[in-house]
Backbone atoms as SQL, in Angstrom:
CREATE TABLE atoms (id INTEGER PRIMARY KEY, chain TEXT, resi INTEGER, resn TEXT, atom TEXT, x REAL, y REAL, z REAL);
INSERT INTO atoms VALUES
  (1, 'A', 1, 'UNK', 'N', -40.077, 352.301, 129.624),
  (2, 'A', 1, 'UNK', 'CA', -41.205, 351.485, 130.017),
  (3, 'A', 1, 'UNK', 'C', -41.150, 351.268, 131.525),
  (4, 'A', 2, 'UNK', 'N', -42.505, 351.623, 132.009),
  (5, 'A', 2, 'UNK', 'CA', -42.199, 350.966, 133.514),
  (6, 'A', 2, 'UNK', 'C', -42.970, 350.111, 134.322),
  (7, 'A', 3, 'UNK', 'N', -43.079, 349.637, 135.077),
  (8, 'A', 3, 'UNK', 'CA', -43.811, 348.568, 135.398),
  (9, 'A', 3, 'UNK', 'C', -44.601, 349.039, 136.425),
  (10, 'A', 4, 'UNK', 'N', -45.905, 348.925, 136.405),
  (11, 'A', 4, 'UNK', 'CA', -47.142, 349.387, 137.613),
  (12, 'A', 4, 'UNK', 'C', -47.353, 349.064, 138.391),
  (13, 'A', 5, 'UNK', 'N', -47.461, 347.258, 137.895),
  (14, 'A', 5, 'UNK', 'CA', -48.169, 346.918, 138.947),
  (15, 'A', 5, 'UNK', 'C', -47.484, 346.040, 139.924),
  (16, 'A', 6, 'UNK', 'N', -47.232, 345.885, 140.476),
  (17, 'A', 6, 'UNK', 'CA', -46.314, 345.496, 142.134),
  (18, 'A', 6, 'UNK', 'C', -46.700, 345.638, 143.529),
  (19, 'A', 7, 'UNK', 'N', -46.679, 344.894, 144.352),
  (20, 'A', 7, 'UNK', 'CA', -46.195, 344.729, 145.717),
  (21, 'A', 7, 'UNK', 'C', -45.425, 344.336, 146.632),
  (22, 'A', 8, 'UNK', 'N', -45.186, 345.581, 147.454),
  (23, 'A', 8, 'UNK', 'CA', -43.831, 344.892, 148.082),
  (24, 'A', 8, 'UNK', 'C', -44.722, 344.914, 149.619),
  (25, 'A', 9, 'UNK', 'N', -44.263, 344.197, 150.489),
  (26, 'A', 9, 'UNK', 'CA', -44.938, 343.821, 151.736),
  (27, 'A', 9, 'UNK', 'C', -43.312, 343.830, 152.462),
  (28, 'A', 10, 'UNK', 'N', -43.131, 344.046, 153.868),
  (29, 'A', 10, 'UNK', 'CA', -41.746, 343.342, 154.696),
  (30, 'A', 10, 'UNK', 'C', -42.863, 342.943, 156.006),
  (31, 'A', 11, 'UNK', 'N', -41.585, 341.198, 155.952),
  (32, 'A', 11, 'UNK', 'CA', -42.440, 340.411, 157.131),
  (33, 'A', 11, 'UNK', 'C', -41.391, 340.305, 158.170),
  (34, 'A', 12, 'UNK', 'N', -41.032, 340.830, 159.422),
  (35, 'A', 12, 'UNK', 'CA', -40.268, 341.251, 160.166),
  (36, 'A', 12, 'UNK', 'C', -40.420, 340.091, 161.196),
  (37, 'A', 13, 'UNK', 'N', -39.745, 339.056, 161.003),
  (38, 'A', 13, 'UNK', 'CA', -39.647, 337.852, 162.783),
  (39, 'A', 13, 'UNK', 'C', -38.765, 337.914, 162.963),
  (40, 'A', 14, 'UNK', 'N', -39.742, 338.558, 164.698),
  (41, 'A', 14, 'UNK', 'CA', -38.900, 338.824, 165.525),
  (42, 'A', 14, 'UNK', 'C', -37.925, 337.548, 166.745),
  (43, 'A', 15, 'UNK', 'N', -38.451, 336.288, 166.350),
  (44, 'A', 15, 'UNK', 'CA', -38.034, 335.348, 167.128),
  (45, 'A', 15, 'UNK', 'C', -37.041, 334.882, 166.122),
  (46, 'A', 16, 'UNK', 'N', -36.959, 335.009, 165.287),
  (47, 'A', 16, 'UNK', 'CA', -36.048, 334.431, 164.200),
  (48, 'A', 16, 'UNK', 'C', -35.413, 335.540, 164.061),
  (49, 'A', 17, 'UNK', 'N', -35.135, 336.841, 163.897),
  (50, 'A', 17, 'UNK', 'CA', -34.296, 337.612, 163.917),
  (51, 'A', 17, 'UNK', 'C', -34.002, 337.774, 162.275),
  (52, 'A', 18, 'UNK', 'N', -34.967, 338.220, 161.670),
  (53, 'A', 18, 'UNK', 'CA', -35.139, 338.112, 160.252),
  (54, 'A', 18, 'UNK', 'C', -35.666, 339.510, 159.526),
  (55, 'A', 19, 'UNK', 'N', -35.568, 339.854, 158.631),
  (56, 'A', 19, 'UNK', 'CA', -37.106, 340.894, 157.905),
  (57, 'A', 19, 'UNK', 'C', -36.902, 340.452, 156.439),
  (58, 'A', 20, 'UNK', 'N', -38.004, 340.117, 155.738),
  (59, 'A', 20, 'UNK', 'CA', -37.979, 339.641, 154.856),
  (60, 'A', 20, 'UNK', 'C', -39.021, 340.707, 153.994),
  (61, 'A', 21, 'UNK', 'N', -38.158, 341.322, 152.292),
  (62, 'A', 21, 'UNK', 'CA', -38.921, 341.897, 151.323),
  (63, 'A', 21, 'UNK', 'C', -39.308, 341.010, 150.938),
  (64, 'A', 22, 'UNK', 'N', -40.327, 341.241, 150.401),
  (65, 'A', 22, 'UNK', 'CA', -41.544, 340.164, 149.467),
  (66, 'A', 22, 'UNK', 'C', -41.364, 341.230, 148.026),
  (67, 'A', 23, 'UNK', 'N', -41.210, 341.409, 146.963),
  (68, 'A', 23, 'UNK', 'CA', -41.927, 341.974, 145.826),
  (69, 'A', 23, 'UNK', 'C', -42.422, 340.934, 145.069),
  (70, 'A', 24, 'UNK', 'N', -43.786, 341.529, 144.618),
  (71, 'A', 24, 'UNK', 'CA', -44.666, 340.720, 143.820),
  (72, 'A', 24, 'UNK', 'C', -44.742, 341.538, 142.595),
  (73, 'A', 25, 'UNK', 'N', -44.121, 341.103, 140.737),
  (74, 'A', 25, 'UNK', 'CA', -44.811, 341.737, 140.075),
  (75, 'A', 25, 'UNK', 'C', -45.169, 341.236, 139.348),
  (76, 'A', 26, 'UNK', 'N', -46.514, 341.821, 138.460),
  (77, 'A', 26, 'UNK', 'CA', -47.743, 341.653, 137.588),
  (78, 'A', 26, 'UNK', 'C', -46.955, 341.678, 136.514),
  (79, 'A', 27, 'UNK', 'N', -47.178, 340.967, 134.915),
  (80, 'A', 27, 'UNK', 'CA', -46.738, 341.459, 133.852),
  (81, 'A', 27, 'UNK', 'C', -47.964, 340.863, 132.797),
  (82, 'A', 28, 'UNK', 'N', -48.215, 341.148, 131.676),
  (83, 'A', 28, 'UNK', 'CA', -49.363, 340.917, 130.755),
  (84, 'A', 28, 'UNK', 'C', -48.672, 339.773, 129.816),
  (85, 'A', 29, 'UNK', 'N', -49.504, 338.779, 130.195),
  (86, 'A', 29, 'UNK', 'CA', -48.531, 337.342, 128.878),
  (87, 'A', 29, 'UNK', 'C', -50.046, 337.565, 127.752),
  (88, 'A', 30, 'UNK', 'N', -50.033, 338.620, 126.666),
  (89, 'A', 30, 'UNK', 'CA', -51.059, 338.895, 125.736),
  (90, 'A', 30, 'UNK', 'C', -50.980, 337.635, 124.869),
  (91, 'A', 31, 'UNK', 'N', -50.163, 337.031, 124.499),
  (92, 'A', 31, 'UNK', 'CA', -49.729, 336.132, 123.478),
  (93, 'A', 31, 'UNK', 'C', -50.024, 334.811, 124.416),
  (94, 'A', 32, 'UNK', 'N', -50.083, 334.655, 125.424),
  (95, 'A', 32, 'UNK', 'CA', -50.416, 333.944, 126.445),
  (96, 'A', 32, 'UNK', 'C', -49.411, 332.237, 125.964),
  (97, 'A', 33, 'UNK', 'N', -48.053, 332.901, 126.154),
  (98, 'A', 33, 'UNK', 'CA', -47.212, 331.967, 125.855),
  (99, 'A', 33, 'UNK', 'C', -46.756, 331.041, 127.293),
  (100, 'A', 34, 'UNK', 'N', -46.664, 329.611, 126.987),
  (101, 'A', 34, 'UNK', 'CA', -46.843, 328.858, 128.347),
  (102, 'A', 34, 'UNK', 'C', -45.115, 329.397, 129.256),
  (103, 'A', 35, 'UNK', 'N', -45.538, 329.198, 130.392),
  (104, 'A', 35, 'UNK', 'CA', -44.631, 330.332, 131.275),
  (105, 'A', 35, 'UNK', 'C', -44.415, 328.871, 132.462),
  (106, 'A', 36, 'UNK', 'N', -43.407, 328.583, 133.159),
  (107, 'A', 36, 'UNK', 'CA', -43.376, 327.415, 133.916),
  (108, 'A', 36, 'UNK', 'C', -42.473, 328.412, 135.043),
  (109, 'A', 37, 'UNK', 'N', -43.359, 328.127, 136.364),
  (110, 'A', 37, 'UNK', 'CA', -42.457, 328.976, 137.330),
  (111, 'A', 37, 'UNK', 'C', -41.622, 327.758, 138.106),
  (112, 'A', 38, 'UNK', 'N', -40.780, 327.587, 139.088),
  (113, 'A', 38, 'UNK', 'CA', -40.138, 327.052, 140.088),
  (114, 'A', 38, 'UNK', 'C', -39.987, 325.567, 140.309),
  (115, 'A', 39, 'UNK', 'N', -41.835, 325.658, 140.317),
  (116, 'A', 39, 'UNK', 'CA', -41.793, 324.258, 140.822),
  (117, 'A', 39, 'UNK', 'C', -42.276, 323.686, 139.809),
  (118, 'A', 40, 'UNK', 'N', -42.612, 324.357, 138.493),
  (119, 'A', 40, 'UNK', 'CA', -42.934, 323.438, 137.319),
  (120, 'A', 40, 'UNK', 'C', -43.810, 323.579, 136.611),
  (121, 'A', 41, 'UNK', 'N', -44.749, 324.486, 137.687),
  (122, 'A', 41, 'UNK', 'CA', -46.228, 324.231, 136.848),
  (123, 'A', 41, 'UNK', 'C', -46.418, 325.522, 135.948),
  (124, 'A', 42, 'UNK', 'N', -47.112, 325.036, 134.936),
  (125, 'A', 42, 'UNK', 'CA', -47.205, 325.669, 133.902),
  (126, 'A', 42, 'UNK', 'C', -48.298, 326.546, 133.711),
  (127, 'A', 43, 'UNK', 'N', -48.240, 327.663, 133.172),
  (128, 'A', 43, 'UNK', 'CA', -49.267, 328.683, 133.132),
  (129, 'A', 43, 'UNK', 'C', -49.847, 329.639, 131.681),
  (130, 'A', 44, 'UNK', 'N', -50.460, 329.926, 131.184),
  (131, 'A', 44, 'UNK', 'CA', -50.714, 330.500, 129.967),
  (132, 'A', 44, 'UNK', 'C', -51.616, 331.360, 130.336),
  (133, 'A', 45, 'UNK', 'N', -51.857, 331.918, 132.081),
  (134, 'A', 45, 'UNK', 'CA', -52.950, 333.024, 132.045),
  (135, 'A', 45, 'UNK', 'C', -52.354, 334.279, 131.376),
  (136, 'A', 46, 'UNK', 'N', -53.109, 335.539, 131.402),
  (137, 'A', 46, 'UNK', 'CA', -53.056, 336.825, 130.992),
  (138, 'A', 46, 'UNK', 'C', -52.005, 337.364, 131.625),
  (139, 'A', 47, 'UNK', 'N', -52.484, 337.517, 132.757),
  (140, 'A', 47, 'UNK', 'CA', -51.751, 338.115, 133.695),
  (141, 'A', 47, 'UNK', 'C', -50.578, 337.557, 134.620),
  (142, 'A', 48, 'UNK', 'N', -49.179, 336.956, 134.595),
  (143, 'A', 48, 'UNK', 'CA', -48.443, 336.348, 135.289),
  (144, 'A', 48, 'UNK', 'C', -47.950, 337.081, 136.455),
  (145, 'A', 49, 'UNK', 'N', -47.817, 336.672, 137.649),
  (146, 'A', 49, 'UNK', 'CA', -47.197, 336.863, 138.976),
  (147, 'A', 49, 'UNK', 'C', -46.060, 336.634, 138.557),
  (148, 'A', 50, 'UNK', 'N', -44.797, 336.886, 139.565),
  (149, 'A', 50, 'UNK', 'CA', -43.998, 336.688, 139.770),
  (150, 'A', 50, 'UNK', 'C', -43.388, 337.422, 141.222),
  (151, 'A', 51, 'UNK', 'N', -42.816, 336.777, 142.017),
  (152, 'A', 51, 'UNK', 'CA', -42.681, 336.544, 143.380),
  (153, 'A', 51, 'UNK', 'C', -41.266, 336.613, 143.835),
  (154, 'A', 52, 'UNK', 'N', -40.636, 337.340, 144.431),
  (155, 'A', 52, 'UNK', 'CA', -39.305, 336.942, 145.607),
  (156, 'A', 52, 'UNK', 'C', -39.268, 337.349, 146.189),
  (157, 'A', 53, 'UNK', 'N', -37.963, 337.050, 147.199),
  (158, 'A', 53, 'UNK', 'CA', -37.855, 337.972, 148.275),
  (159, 'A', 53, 'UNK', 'C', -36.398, 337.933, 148.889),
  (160, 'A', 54, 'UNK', 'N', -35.959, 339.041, 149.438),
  (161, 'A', 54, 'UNK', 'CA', -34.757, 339.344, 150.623),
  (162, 'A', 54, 'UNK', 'C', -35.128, 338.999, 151.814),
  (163, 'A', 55, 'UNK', 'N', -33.692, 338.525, 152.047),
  (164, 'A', 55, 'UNK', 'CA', -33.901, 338.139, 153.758),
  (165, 'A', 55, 'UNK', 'C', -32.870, 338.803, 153.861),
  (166, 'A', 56, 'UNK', 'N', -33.203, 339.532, 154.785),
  (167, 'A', 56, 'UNK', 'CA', -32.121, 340.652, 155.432),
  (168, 'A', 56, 'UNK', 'C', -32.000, 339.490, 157.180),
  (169, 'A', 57, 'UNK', 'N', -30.607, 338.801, 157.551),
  (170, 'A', 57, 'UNK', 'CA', -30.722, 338.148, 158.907),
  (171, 'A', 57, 'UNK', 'C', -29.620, 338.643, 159.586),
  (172, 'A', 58, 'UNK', 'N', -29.537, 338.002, 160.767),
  (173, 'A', 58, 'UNK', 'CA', -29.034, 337.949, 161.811),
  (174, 'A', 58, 'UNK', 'C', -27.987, 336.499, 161.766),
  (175, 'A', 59, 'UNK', 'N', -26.193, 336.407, 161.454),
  (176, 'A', 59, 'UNK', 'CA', -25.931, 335.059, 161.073),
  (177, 'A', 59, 'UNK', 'C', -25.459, 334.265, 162.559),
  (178, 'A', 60, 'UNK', 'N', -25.855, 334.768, 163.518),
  (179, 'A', 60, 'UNK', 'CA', -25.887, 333.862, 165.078),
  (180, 'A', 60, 'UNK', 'C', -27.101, 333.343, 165.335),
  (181, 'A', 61, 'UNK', 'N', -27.951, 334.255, 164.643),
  (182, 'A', 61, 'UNK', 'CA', -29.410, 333.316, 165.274),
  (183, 'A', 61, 'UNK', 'C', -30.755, 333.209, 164.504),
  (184, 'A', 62, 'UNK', 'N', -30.607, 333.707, 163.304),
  (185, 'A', 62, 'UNK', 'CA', -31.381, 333.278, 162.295),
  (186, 'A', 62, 'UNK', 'C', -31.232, 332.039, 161.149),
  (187, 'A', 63, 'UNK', 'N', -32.638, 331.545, 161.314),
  (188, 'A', 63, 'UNK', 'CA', -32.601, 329.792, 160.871),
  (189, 'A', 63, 'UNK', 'C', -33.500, 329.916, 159.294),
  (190, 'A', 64, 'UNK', 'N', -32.914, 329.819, 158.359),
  (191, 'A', 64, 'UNK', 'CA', -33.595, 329.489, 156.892),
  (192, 'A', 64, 'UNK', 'C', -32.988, 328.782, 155.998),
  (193, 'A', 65, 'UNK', 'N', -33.989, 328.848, 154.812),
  (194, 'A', 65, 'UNK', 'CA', -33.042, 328.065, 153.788),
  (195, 'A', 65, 'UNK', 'C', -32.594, 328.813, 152.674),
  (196, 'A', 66, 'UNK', 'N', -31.350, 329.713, 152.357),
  (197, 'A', 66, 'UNK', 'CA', -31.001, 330.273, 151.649),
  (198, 'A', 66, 'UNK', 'C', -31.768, 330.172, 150.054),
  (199, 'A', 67, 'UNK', 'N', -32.214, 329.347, 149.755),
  (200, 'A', 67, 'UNK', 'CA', -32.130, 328.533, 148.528),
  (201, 'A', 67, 'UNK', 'C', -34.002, 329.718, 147.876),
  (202, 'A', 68, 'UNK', 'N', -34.948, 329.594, 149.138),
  (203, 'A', 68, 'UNK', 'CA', -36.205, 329.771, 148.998),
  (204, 'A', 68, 'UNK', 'C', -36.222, 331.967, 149.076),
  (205, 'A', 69, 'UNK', 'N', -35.087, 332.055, 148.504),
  (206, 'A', 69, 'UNK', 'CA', -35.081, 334.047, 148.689),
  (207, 'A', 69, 'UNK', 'C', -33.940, 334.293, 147.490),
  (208, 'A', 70, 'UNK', 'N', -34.212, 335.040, 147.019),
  (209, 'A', 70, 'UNK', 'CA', -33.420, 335.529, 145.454),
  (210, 'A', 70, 'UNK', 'C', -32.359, 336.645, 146.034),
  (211, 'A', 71, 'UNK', 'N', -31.754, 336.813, 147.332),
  (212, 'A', 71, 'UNK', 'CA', -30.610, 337.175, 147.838),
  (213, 'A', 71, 'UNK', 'C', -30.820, 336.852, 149.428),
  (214, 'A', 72, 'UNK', 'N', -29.901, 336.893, 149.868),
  (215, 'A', 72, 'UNK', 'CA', -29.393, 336.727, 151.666),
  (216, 'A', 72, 'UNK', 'C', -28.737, 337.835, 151.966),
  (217, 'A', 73, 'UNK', 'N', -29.412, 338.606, 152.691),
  (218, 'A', 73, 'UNK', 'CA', -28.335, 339.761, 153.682),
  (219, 'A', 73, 'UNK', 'C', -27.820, 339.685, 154.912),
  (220, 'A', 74, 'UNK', 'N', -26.379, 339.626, 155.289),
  (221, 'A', 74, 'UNK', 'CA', -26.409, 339.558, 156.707),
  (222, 'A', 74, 'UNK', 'C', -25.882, 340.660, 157.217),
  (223, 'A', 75, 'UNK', 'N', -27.161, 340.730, 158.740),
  (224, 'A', 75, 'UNK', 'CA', -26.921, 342.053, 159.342),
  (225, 'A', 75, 'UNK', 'C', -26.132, 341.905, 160.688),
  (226, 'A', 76, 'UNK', 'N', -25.357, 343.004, 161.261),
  (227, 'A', 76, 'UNK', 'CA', -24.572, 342.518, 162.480),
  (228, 'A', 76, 'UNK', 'C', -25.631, 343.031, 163.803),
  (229, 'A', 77, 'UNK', 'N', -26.251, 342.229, 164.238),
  (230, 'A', 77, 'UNK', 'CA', -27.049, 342.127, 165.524),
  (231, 'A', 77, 'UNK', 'C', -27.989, 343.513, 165.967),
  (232, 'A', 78, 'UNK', 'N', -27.754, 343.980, 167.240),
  (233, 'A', 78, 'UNK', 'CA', -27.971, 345.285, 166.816),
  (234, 'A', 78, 'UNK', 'C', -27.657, 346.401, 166.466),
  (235, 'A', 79, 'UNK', 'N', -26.298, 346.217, 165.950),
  (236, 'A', 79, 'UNK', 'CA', -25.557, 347.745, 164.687),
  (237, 'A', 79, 'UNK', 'C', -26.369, 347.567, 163.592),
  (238, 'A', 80, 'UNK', 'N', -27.128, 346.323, 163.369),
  (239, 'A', 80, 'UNK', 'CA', -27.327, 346.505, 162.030),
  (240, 'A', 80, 'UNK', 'C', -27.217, 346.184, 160.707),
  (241, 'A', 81, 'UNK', 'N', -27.897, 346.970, 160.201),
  (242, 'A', 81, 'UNK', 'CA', -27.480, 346.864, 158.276),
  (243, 'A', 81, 'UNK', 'C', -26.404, 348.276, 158.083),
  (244, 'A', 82, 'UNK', 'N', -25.256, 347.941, 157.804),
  (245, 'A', 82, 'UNK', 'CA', -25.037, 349.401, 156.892),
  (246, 'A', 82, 'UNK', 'C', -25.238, 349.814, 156.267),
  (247, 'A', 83, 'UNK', 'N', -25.341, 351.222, 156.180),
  (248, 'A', 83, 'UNK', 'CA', -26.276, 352.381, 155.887),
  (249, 'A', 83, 'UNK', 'C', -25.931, 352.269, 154.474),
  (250, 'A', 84, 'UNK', 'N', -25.022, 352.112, 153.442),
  (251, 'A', 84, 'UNK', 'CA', -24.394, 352.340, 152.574),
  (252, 'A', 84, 'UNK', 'C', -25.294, 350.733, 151.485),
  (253, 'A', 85, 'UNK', 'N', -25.440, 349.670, 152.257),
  (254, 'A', 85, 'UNK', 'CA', -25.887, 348.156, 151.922),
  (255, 'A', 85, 'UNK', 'C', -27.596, 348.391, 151.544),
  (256, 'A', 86, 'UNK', 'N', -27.967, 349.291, 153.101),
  (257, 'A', 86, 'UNK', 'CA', -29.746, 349.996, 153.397),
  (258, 'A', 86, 'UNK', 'C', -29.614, 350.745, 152.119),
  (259, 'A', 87, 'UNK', 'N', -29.069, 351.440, 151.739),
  (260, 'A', 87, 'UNK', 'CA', -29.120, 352.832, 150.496),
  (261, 'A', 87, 'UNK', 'C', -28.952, 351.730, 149.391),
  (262, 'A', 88, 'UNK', 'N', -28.125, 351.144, 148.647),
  (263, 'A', 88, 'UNK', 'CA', -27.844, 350.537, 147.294),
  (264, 'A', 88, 'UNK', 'C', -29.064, 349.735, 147.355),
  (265, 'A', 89, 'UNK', 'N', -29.345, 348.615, 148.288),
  (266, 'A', 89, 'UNK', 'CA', -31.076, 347.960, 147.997),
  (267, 'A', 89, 'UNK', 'C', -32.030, 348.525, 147.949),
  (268, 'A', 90, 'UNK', 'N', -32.277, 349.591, 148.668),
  (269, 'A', 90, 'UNK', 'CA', -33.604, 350.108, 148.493),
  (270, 'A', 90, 'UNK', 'C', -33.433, 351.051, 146.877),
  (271, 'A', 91, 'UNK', 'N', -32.338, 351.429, 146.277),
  (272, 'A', 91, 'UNK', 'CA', -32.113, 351.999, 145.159),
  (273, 'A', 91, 'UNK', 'C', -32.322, 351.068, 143.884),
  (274, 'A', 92, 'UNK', 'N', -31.412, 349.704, 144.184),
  (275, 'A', 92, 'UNK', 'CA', -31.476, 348.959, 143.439),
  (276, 'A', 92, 'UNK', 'C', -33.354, 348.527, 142.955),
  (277, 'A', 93, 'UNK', 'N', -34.288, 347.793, 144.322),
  (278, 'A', 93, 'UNK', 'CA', -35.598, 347.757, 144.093),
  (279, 'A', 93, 'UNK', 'C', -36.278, 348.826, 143.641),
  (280, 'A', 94, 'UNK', 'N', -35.878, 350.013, 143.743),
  (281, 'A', 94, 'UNK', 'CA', -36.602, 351.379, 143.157),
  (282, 'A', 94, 'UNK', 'C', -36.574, 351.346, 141.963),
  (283, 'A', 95, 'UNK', 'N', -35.226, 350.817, 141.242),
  (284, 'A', 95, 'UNK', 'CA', -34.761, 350.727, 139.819),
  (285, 'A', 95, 'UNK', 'C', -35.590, 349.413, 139.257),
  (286, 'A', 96, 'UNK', 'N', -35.682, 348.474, 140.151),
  (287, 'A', 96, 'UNK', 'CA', -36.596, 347.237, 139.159),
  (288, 'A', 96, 'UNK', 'C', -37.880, 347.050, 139.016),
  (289, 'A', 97, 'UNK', 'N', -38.798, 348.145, 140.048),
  (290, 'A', 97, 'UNK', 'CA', -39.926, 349.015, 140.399),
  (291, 'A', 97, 'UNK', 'C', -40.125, 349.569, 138.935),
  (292, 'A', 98, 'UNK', 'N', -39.400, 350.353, 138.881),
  (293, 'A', 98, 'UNK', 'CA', -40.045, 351.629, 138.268),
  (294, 'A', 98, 'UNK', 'C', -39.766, 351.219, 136.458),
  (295, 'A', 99, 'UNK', 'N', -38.739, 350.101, 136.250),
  (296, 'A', 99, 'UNK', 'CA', -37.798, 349.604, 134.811),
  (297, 'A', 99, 'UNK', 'C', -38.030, 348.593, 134.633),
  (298, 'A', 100, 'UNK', 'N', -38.174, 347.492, 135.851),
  (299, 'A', 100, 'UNK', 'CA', -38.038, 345.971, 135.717),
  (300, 'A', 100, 'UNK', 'C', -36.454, 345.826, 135.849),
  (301, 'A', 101, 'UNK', 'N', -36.350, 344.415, 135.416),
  (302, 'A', 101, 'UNK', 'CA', -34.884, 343.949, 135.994),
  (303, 'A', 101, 'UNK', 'C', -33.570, 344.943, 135.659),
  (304, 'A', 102, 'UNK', 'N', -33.098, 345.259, 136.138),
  (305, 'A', 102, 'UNK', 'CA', -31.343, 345.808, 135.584),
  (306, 'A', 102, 'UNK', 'C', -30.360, 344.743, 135.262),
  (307, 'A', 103, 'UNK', 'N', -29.903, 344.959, 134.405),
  (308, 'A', 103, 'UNK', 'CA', -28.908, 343.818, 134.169),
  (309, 'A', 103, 'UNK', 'C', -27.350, 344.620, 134.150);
């Protein structure tokens, strides 16, 4: 089974020294069973969202709140992300893309 419908967006600040994945995915609640996201509120539409994101930062000079991103990456300035960290995430999201979650 795989999942269609999705968006991924990256929001790159540059004063904050940040890039942040967004994936957004769609799933069909047919049975339209009540669904309560985050902050509580409750939903029984058709179609449910669901929302997170990576923060890939900088840990000298990037300012957030860990709590509001479903992982934290830290990158070393300008060396970077390693290449090996860049390869397993973008593999890993390919896999929850194309399957939904891996467990």
């Amino acid at each position: 089974k795989q999942v269609t419908d999705y968006d991924v967006a990256l929001d790159w600040d540059t004063k904050n020294h940040t890039i942040e994945i967004v994936v957004r995915l769609f799933a069909e609640n047919k049975a339209q069973f009540e669904i309560d996201d985050a902050e509580g509120i409750v939903s029984q539409e058709p179609i449910i969202e669901f929302e997170d994101g990576v923060l890939l930062f900088n840990p000298q000079k990037s300012v957030f709140d860990e709590r509001n991103y479903l992982a934290v990456i830290p990158y070393e300035g300008k060396k970077g992300l390693a290449k090996s960290v860049a390869d397993s995430l973008v593999e890993y999201l390919n896999e929850v893309l194309a399957q939904g979650p891996v467990s």
